[in-house]
C-alpha positions in Angstrom: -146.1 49.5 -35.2 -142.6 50.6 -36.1 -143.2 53.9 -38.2 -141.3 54.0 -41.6 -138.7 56.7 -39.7 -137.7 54.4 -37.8 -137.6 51.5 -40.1 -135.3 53.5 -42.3 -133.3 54.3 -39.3 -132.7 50.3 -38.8 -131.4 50.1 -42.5 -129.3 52.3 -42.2 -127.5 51.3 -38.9 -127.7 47.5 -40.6 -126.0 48.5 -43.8 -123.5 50.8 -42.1 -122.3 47.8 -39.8 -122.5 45.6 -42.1 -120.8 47.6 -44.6 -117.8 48.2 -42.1 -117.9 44.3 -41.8 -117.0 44.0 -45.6 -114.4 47.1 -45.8 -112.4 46.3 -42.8 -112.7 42.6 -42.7 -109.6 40.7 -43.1 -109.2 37.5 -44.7 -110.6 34.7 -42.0 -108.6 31.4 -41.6 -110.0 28.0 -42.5 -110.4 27.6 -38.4 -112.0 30.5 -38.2 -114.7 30.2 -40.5 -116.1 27.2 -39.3 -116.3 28.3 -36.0 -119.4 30.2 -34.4 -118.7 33.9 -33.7 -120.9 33.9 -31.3 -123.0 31.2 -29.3 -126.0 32.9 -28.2 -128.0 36.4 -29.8 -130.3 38.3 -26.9 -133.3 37.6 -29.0 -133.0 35.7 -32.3 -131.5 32.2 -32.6 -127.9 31.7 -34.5 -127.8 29.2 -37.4 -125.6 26.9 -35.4 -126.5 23.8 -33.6 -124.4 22.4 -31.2 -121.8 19.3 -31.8 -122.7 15.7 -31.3 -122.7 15.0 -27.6 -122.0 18.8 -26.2 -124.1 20.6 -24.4 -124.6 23.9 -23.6 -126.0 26.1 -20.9 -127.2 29.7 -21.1 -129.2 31.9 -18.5 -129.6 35.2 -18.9 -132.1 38.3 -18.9 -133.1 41.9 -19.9 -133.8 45.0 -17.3 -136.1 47.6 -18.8 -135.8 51.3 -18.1 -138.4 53.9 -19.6 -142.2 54.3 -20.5 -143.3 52.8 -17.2 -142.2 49.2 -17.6 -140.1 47.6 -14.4 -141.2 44.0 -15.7 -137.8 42.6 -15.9 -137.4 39.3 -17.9 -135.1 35.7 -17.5 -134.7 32.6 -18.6 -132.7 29.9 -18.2 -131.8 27.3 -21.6 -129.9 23.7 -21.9 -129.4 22.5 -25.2 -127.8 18.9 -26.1 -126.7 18.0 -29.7 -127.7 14.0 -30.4 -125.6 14.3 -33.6 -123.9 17.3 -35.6 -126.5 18.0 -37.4 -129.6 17.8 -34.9 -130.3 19.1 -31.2 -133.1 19.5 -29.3 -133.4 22.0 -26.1 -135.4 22.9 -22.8 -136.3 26.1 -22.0 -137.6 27.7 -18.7 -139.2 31.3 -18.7 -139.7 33.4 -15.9 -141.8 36.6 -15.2 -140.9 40.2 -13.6 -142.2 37.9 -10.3 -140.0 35.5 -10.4 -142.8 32.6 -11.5 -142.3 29.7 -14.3 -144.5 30.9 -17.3 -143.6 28.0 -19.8 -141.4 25.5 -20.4 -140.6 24.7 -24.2 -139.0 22.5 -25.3 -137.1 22.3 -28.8 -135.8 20.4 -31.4 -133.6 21.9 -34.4 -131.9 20.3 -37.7 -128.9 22.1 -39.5 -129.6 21.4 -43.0 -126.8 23.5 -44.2 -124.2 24.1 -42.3 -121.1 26.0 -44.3 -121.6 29.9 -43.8 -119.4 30.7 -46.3 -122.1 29.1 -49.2 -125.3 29.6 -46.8 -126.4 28.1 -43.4 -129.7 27.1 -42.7 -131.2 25.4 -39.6 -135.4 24.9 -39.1 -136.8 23.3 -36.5 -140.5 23.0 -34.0 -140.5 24.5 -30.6 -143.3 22.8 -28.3 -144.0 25.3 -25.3 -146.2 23.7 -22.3 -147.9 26.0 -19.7 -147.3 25.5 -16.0 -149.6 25.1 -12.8 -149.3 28.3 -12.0 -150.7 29.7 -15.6 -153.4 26.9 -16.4 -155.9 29.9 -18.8 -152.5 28.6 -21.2 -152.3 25.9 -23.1 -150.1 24.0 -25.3 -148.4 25.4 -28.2 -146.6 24.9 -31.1 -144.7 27.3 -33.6 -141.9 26.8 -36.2 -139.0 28.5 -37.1 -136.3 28.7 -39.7 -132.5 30.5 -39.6 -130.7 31.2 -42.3 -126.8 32.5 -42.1 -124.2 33.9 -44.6 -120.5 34.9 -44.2 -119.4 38.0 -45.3 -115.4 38.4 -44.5 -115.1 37.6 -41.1 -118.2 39.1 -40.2 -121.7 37.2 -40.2 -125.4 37.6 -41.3 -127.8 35.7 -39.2 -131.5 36.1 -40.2 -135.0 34.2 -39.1 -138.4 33.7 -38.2 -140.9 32.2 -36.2 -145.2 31.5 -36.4 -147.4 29.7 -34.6 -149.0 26.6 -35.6 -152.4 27.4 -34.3 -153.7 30.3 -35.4 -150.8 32.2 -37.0 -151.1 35.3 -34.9 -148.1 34.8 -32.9 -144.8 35.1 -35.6 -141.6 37.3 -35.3 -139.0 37.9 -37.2 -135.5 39.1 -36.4 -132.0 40.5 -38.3 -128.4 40.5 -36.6 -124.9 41.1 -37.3 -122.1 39.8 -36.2 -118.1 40.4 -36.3 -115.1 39.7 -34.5 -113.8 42.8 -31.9 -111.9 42.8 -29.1 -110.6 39.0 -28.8 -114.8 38.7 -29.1 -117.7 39.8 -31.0 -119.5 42.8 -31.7 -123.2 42.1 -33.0 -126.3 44.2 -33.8 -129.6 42.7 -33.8 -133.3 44.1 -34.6 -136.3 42.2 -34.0 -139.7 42.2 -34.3 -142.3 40.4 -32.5 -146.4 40.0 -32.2 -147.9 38.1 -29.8 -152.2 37.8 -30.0 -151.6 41.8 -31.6 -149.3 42.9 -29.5 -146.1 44.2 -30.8 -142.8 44.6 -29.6 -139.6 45.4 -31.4 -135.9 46.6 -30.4 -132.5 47.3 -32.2 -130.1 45.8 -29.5 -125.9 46.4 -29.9 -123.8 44.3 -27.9 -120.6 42.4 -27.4 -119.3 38.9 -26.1 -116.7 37.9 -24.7 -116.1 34.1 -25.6 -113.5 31.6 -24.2 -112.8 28.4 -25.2 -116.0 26.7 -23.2 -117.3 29.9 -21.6 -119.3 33.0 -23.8 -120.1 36.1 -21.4 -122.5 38.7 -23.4 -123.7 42.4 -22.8 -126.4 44.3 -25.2 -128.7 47.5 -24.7 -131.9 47.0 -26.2 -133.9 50.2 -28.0 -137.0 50.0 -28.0 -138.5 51.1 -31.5 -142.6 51.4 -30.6 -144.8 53.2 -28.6 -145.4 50.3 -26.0 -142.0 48.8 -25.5 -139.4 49.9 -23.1 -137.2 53.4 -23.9 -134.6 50.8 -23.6 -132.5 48.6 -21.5 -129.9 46.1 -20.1 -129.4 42.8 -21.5 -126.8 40.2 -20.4 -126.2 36.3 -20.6 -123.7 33.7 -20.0 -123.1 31.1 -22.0 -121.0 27.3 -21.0 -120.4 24.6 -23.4 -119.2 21.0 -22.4 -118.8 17.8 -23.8 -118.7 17.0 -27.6 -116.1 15.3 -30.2 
């Protein structure tokens, strides 16, 4: 569990960045504003879905240091937007062995879209087991994103639960604003998985081109189980779309 130290510790940090966000944010262009800061967060989801007919490809992972874990963790993601409001997305997860675990697979609606009033985007992700891990079976979970504007930086906030039993959920918070012809963002998160719990306060910064979005963090772990901390890192490629 995340003790209430620690927990105080994450408002703080939250409020501080966000905080700077408001001071020291400068007015943001109509361009601007409708555009995603970033494309893809190390843990949580953003609020955006992708463009009628665009897709996008992201693979990435995290490498753990501290409290005797070397189980290093990636993924690989395609997502494909059938209009501008709805997508859906395949996902293939890999363990510290290099083996398939699942494959989800993921379909998400935008039913707000205008960050400046508030963003909202829910969807179902369907995650089926592979050969190689047949003691799992099929699941289902849903999850909802909301996201608000503030200046030129953004709030992005969610949450997930499973459809079975409910003992699977998590929840994350992140931050994000424009640095550095990119984006700084702070994210905290918080997951339990059949009573396990894992949580991390990750900063980090992307890079982002016009079709390309290269990402760095360093995850924290927050609880007695997780890593000390860690090094995350993703890239992102968008094609296609009006």
């Amino acid at each position: 569990m995340v003790s209430s130290r620690l927990f105080c510790l994450i408002v703080v940090v939250l409020s501080t960045f966000l905080g700077s966000s408001l001071c020291f944010a400068t007015p943001a262009d109509e361009e601007q504003e409708e555009n995603e800061l970033v494309q893809e967060f190390f843990w949580g989801e953003t609020v955006f879905v992708q463009e009628s007919g665009e897709f996008q490809f992201t693979t990435g992972g995290f490498l753990p240091r501290g409290n005797d874990s070397d189980e290093h963790r990636w993924g690989l993601v395609l997502e494909y937007g059938f209009t501008d409001r709805f997508q859906a997305a395949v996902e293939a997860e890999f363990d510290d062995e290099n083996e398939l675990e699942t494959v989800p697979l993921e379909f998400s609606y935008a039913f707000l879209q205008d960050p400046r009033i508030l963003a909202l985007t829910a969807g179902v992700e369907i995650a089926f087991p592979t050969e190689d891990d047949d003691d799992e079976e099929t699941s289902q979970e849903v999850f909802l994103t909301l996201g608000k504007q503030f200046g030129a930086g953004q709030l992005h906030m969610g949450g997930s639960t499973s459809l079975e039993s409910g003992e699977e959920w998590a929840v994350f918070l992140a931050g994000v604003h424009p640095l550095f012809n990119g984006a700084a963002h702070l994210e905290v998160n918080l997951e339990d998985e059949d009573g396990l719990q894992e949580s991390f306060i990750t900063p980090g910064w992307s890079w982002q081109s016009k079709t390309f979005e290269l990402g760095f963090g360093i995850p924290v772990g927050l609880g007695r189980d997780e890593p000390d901390w860690g090094i995350a890192a993703q890239i992102t490629w968008e094609w296609g779309g009006d």
